[in-house]
Structures are given as structure tokens and as C-alpha cells.
C-alpha positions in Angstrom: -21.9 -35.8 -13.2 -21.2 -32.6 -14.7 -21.9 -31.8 -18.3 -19.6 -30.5 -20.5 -21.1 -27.2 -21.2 -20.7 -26.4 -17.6 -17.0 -27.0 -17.1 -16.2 -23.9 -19.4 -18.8 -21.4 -17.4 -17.0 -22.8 -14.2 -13.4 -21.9 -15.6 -14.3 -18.3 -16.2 -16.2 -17.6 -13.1 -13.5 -19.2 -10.8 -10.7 -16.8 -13.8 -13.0 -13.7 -12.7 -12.6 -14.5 -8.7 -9.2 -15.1 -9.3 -8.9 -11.5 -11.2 -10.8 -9.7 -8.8 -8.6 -11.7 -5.9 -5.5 -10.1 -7.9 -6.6 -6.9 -8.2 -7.9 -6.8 -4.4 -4.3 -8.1 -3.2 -1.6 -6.3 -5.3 -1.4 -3.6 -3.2 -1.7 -4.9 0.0 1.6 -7.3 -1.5 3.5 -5.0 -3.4 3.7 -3.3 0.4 4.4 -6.2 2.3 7.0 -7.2 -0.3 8.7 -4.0 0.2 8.5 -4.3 4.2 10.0 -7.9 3.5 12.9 -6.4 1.5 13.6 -3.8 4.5 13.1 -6.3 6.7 16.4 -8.3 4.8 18.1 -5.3 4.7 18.3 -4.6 8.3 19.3 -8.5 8.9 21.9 -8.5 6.7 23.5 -4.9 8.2 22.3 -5.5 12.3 20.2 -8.6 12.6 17.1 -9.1 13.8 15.5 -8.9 17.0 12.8 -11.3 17.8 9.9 -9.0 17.0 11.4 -8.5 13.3 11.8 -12.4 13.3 8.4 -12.2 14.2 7.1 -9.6 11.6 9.1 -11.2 9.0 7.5 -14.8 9.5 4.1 -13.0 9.3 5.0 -11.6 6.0 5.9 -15.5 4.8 3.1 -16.6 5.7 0.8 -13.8 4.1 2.6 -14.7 1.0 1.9 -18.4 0.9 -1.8 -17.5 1.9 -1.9 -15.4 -1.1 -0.5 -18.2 -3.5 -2.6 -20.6 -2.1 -5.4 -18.7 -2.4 -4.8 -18.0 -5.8 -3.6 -21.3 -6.7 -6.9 -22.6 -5.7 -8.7 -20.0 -7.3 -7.4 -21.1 -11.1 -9.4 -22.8 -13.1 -6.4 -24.6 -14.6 -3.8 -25.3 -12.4 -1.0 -26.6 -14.5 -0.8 -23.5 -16.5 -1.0 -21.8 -13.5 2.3 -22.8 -12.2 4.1 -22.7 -15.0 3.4 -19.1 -15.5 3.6 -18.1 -11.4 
């Protein structure tokens, strides 16, 4: 059984991993979600072919690996998601 006292330190060391997560990842997502919007672009004016389908789904599924990691990463979930 944990004791109380120890429930706090855990919150903010799993908060600082989560921050330092954030700040490792913004970039690399802020790209992809540019490459994503291009991607959308091009769709909507030619289509894709099956390599762009293929890019496309990699970006989706980089973004729910970032949530999810995130979304494990905070110490309180709840308030988490209502704020992401």
C-alpha cells in the first residue's frame, strides 16, 4: 500500500516526464502535422496514390502514439482530457 505522502512526489515526477515528453515531441509534430495537412491538400485536388495513403496512415498512427504516450504519462487523467 502506498502512503499518502508518496502519491504527490509520484504526480510531479510522472508531470516532469510528461513535460520533458512535450518538449522532446513538439517539433517532430508540429512537422508531421504540417506534412499531414499537405498530405489533405493533395487528396482533395488529385488523390492519393498508395504510397501517400501509406505515408498518411503513418502520420495517424504517430499521432495516436503521441497521445497515448502522453495520456499515460499524466498524473491525472481526467484533467488531462478535458484540457487535450
Amino acid at each position: 500500500m502506498k502512503h499518502p505522502h508518496q502519491r504527490p512526489a509520484l504526480e510531479r515526477e510522472r508531470g516532469e516526464v510528461l513535460q520533458q515528453w512535450e518538449d522532446w515531441s513538439e517539433m517532430p509534430m508540429l512537422v508531421l502535422s504540417f506534412a499531414w495537412l499537405g498530405l489533405f491538400i493533395v487528396e482533395l485536388v488529385w488523390g492519393l496514390t498508395p504510397i501517400l495513403e501509406a505515408i498518411g496512415t503513418t502520420i495517424w498512427i504517430a499521432f495516436i502514439l503521441d497521445f497515448s504516450i502522453k495520456f499515460t504519462l499524466a498524473p491525472r487523467k481526467l484533467i488531462y482530457i478535458k484540457h487535450h
